[in-house]
C-alpha positions as CSV (number, residue, x, y, z in Angstrom):
1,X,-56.2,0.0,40.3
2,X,-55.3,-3.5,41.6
3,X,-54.1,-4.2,37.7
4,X,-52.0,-1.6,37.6
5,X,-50.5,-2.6,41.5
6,X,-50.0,-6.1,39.6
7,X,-48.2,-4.2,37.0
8,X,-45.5,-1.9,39.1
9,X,-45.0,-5.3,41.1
10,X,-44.1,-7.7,38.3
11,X,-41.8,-4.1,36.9
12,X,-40.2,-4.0,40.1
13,X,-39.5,-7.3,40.1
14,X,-38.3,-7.4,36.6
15,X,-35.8,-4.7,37.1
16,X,-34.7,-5.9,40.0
17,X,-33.5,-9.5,38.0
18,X,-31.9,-7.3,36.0
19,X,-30.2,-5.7,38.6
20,X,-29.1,-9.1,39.9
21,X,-27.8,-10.4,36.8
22,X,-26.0,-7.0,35.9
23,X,-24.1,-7.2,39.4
24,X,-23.3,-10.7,38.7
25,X,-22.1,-10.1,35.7
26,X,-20.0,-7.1,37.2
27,X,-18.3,-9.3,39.3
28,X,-17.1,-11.4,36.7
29,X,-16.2,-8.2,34.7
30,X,-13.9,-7.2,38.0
31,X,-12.1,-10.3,38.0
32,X,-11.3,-10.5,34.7
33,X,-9.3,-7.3,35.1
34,X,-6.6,-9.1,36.5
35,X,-6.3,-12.2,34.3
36,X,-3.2,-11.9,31.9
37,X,-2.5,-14.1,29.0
38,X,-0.8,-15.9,27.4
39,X,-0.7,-18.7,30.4
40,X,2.7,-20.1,29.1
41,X,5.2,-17.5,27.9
42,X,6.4,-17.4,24.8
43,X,9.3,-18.5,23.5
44,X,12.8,-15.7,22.3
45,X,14.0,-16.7,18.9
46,X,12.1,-19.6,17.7
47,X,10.4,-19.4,14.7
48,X,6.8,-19.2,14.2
49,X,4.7,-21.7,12.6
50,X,2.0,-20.6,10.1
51,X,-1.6,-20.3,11.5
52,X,-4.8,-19.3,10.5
53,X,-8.9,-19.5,10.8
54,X,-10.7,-22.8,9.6
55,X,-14.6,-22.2,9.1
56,X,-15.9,-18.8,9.1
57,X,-18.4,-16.7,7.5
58,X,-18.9,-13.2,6.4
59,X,-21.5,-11.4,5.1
60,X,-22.1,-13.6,1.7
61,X,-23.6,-15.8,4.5
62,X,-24.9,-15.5,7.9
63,X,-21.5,-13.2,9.2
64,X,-21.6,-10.2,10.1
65,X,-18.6,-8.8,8.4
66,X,-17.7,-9.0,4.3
67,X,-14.6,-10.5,3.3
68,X,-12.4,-7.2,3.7
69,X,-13.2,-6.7,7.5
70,X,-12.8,-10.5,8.3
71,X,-9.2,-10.1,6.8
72,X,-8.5,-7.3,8.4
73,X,-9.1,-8.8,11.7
74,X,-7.1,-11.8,11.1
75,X,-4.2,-9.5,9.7
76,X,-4.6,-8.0,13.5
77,X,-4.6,-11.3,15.3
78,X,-1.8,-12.4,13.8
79,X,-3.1,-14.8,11.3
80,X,-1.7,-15.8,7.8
81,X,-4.7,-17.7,6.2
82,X,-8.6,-17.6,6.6
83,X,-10.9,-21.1,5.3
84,X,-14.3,-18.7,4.4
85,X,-16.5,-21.3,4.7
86,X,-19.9,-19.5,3.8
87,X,-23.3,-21.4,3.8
88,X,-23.7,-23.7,0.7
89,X,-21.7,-20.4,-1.3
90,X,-21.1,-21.9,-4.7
91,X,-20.2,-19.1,-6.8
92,X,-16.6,-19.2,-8.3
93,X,-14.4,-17.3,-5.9
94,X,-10.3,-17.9,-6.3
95,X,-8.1,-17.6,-3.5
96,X,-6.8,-13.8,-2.7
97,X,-4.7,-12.0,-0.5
98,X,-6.6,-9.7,1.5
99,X,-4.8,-7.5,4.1
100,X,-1.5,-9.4,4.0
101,X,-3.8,-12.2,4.7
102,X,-4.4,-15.3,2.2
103,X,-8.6,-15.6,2.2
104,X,-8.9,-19.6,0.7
105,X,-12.7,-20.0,-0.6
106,X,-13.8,-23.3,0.8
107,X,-17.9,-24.0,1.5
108,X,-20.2,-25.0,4.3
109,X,-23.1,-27.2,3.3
110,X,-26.3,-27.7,4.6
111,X,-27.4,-31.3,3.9
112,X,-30.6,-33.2,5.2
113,X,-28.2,-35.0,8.2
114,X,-26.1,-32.0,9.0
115,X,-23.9,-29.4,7.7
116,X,-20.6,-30.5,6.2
117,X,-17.5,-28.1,6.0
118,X,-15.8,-28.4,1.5
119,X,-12.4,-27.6,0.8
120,X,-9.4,-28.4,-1.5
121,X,-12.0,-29.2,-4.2
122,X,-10.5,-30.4,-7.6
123,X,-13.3,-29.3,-10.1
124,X,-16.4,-27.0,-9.1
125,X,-19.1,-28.7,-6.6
126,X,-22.6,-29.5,-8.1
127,X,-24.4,-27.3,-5.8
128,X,-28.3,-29.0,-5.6
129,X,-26.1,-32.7,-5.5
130,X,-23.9,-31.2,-2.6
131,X,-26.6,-29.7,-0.6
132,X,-28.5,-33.4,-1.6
133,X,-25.3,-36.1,-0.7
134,X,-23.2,-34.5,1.1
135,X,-19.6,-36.1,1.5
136,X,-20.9,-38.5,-2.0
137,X,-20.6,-34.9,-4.0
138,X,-17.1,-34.1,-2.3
139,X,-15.2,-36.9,-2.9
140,X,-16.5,-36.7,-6.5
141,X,-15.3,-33.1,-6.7
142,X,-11.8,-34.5,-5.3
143,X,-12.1,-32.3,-1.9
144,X,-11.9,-32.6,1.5
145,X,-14.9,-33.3,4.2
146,X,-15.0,-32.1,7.7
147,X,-18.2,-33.1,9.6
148,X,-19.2,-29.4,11.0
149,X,-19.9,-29.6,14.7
150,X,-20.9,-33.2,14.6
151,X,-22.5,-33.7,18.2
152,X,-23.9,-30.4,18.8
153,X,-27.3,-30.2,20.0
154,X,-28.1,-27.9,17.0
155,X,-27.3,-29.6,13.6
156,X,-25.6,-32.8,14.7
157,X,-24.9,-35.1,11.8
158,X,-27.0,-37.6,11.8
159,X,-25.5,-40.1,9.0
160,X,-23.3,-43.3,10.0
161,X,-22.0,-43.7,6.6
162,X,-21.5,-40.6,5.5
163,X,-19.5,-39.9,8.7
164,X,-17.6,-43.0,8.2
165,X,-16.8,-41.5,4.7
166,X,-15.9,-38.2,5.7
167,X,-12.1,-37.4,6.2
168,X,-12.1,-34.2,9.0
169,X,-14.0,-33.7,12.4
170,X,-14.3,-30.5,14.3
171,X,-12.9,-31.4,17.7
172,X,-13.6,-28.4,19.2
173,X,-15.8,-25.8,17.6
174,X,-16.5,-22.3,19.2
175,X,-20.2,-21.9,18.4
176,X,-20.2,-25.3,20.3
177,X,-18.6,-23.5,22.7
178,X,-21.0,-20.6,22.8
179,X,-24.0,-22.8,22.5
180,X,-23.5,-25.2,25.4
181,X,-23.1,-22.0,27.1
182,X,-26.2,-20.5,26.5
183,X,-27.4,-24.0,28.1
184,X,-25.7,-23.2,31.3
185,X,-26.2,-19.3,31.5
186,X,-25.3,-18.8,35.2
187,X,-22.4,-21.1,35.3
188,X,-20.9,-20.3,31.9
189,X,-22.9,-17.7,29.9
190,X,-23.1,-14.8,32.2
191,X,-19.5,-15.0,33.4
192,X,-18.1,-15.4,29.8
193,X,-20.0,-11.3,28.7
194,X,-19.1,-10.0,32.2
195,X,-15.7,-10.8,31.2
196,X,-15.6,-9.6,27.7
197,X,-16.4,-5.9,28.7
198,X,-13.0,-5.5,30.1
199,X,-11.0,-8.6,28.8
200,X,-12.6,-9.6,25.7
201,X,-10.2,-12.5,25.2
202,X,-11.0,-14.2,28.5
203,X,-14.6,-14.1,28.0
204,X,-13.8,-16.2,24.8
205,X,-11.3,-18.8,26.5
206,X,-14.0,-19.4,29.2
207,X,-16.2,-20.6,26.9
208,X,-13.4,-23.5,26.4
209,X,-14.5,-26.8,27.8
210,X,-13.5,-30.1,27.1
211,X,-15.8,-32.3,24.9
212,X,-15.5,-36.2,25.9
213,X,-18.8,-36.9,23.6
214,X,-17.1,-35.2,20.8
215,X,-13.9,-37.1,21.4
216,X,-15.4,-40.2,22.1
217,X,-17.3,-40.1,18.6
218,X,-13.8,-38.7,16.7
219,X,-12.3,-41.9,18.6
220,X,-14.8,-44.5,17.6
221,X,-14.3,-43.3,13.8
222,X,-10.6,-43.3,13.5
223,X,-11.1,-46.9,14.7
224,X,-12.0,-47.6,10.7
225,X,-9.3,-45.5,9.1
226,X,-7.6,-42.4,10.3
227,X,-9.2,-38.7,10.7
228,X,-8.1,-35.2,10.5
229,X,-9.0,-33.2,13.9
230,X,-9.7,-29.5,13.4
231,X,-10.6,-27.1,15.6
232,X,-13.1,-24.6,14.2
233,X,-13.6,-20.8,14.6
234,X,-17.5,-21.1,12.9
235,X,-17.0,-17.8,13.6
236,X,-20.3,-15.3,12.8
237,X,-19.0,-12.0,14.2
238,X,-20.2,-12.7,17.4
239,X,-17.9,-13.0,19.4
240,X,-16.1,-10.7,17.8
241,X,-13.7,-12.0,14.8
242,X,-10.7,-11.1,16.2
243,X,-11.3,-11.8,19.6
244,X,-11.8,-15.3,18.3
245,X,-9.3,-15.4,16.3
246,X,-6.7,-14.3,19.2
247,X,-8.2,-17.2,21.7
248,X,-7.4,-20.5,18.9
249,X,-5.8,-21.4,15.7
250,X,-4.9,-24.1,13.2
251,X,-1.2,-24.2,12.9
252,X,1.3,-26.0,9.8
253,X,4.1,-27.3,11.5
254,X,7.5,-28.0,9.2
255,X,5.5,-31.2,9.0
256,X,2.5,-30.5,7.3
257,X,4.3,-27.4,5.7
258,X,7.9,-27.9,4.7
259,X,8.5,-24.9,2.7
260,X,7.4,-20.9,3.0
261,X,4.0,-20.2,1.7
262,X,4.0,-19.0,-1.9
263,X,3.4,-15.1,-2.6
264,X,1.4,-16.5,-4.9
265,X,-2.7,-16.7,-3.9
266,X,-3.3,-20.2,-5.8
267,X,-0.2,-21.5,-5.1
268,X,-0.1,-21.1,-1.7
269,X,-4.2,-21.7,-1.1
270,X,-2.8,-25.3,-2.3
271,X,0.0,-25.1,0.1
272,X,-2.8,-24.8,3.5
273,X,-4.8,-27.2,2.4
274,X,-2.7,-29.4,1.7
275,X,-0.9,-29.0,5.1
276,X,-4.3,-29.2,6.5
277,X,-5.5,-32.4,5.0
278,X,-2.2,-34.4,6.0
279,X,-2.7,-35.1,9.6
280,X,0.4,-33.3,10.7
281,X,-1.6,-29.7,11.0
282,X,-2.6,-28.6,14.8
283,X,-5.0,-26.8,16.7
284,X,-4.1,-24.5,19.5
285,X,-5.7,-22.4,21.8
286,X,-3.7,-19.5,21.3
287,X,-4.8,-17.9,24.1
288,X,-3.2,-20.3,26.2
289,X,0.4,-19.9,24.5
290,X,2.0,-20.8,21.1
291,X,2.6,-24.5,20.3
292,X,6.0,-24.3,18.5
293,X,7.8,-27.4,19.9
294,X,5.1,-29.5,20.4
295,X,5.9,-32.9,18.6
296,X,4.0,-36.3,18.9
297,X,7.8,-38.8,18.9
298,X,7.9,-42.5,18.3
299,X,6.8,-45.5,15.8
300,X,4.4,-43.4,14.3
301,X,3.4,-44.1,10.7
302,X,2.6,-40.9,7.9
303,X,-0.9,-41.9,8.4
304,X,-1.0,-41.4,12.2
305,X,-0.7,-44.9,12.7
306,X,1.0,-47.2,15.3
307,X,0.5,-50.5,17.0
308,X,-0.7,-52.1,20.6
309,X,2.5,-52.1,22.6
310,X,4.2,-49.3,21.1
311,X,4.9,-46.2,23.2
312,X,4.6,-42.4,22.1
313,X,6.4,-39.7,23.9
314,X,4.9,-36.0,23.8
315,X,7.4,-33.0,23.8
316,X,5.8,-30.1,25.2
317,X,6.9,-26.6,24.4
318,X,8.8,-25.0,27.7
319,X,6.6,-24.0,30.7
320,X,6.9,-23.4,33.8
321,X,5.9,-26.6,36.7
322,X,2.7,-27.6,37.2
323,X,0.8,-25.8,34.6
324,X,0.7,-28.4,31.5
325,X,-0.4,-31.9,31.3
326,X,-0.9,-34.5,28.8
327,X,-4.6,-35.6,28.3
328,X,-5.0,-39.3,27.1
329,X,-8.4,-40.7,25.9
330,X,-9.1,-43.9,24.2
331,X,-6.8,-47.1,23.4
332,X,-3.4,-45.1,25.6
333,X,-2.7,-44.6,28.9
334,X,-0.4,-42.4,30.3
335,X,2.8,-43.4,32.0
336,X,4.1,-42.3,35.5
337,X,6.4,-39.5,33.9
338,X,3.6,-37.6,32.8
339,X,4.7,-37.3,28.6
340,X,4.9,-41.2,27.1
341,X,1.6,-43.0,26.2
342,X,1.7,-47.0,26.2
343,X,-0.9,-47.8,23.6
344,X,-2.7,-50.9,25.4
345,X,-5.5,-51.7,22.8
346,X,-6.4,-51.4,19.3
347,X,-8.7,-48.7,18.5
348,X,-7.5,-45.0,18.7
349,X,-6.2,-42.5,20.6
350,X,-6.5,-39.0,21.4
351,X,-3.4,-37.5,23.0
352,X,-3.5,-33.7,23.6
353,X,-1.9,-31.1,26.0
354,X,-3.9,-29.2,28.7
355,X,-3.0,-25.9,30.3
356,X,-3.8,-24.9,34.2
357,X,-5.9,-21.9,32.9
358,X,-7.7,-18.8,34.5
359,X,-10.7,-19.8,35.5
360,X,-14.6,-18.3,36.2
361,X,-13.8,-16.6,39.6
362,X,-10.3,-16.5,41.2
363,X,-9.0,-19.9,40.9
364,X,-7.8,-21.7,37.4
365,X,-9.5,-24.4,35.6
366,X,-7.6,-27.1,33.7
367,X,-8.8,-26.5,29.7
368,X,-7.4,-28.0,26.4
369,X,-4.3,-26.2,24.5
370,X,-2.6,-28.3,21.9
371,X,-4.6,-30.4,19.9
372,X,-3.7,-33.0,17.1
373,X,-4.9,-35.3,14.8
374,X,-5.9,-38.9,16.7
375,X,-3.8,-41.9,16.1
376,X,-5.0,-45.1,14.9
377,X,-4.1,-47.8,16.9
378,X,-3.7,-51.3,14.7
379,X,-3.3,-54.9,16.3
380,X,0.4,-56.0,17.5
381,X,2.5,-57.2,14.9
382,X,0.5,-55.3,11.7
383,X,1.5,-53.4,9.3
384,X,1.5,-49.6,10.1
385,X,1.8,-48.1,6.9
């Protein structure tokens, strides 16, 4: 009898947590009712630049949708390219439009110091010597290699020389995102799936937070030579695909992509990674509000490279007062009018614009929007080029 009291106490108990966290969650549920997005409006008659998905995986992996639904839900998000990025997935796959939607095989790779994101590869990888070396077996394939959530607490990568080596970081990643909040379930977490019952895109936008150790790592590496910045999807199903792929993108500016993409799979499969692997690509938080007009202006070489003493200006896209700002970290710092950057140090920096954003509860919370590649930051008087 006194078990069984013991029992129906710790029940009640239970079910009453449960309650708790359900009305919690409800409240956040409520509030995200009346958030609206995007943050800053868009833009009548200007042109849209192209934008897709960079790292995700469908069901030849650990995703939870095959190659056909994934397309479909970037075709009704908007997108125009997908990077499938499926664990160490060697088999020969060509590029394909799926849905309207140009699917670009590319690979994830899970090595003994981390997992390393594969694409634009000239001849097919070696799949034991990838899995084995890492960024050694890219460069020898002629590809690209993006150091997959580099700092996470899951999975960091834990070589100095390969990262040294490796020519992409993912700035912001949303499994990162999702996984620092499972860390903080009552501050993040629990507010994030309240929202997503009735506005699934705000439940994936308050995962966005900024991330000053993955910055400050991205900055001491473009110190050596410069880096591409991408922000990845990693996207699993869960969130959903296309509520991810609503809430960020990479986009190819006239830039990175001078000319229309080719209605041709192969052709234009060379086209994105291309743009993406010049430094000129960006990421955006779509959620936030399209970056068409965003522009990084001044003595700035093709390889994202300037010198101590020069000053970049940053031309935002219209929005209304008060609700963007320019973020500066590393060798910059932001002048009294709010857009130029005096760069005061060799090193790098990270320049990026920030959007006064809906927040948890009521209020708003200041998040990243537009994101570029870092710029290398050479001694006074050197050669930038």
């Amino acid at each position: 009898m006194r078990r069984a009291n013991v029992l129906g106490k710790l029940l009640r108990a239970l079910l009453g947590l449960v309650l708790l966290l359900l009305g919690f969650a409800g409240f956040f549920t409520c509030a995200a009712t009346a958030v609206d997005y995007p943050v800053v409006a868009p833009q009548e008659g200007v042109q849209a630049w192209p934008r897709g998905a960079f790292h995700v995986h469908t069901t030849r992996s650990d995703g939870r949708g095959t190659v056909e639904e994934v397309a479909a839900a970037a075709r009704k998000a908007g997108l125009q390219f997908v990077l499938l990025t499926d664990h160490n997935d060697f088999g020969p796959r060509e590029p394909a439009f799926v849905e309207g939607v140009l699917m670009i095989p590319a690979v994830e790779l899970s090595t003994p110091t981390g997992h390393l994101v594969a694409f634009g590869m000239q001849s097919p990888l070696d799949g034991a010597r990838a899995r084995q070396e890492g960024v050694s077996a890219v460069e020898a394939a002629g590809g690209v290699s993006v150091l997959a959530h580099p700092v996470q607490k899951k999975n960091p990568w834990t070589d100095p020389e390969g990262a040294r080596r490796a020519r992409g970081f993912e700035l912001y990643s949303a499994d990162t995102f999702f996984r620092d909040a499972v860390r903080s379930p009552f501050s993040r977490l629990i507010p994030a799936v309240g929202a997503s019952f009735t506005n699934p895109l705000h439940g994936v936008m308050l995962l966005v937070t900024p991330q000053p150790a993955s910055t400050e790592r991205l900055l001491e590496l473009t110190r050596e030579r410069p880096r591409l910045a991408l922000c990845s999807h990693d996207a699993h199903g869960w969130p959903r695909y296309g509520d991810v792929f609503r809430a960020l993108a990479m986009y190819l500016p006239p830039a990175a992509l001078p000319e229309s993409l080719s209605t041709e799979p192969r052709a234009a499969a060379a086209q994105v990674m291309r743009a993406l692997s010049s430094g000129q690509a960006v990421c955006a938080f779509r959620g936030l509000g399209e970056p068409m007009g965003f522009a990084l202006e001044g003595p700035l070489s093709e390889q994202r490279e300037a010198r101590v003493g020069d000053v970049l200006t940053v031309r935002l896209p219209p929005h209304a007062p008060g609700t963007v700002r320019v973020e500066v970290a590393g060798a910059g710092r932001l002048r009294p009018d709010g857009t130029s950057i005096e760069l005061v140090e060799e090193g790098a920096v990270q320049i990026e614009a920030w959007v006064l954003a809906p927040g948890r509860f009521f209020g708003s919370e200041w998040r990243p929007w537009i994101v570029p590649s870092p710029v290398r930051v050479l001694p006074r008087g050197s050669s930038s080029g």
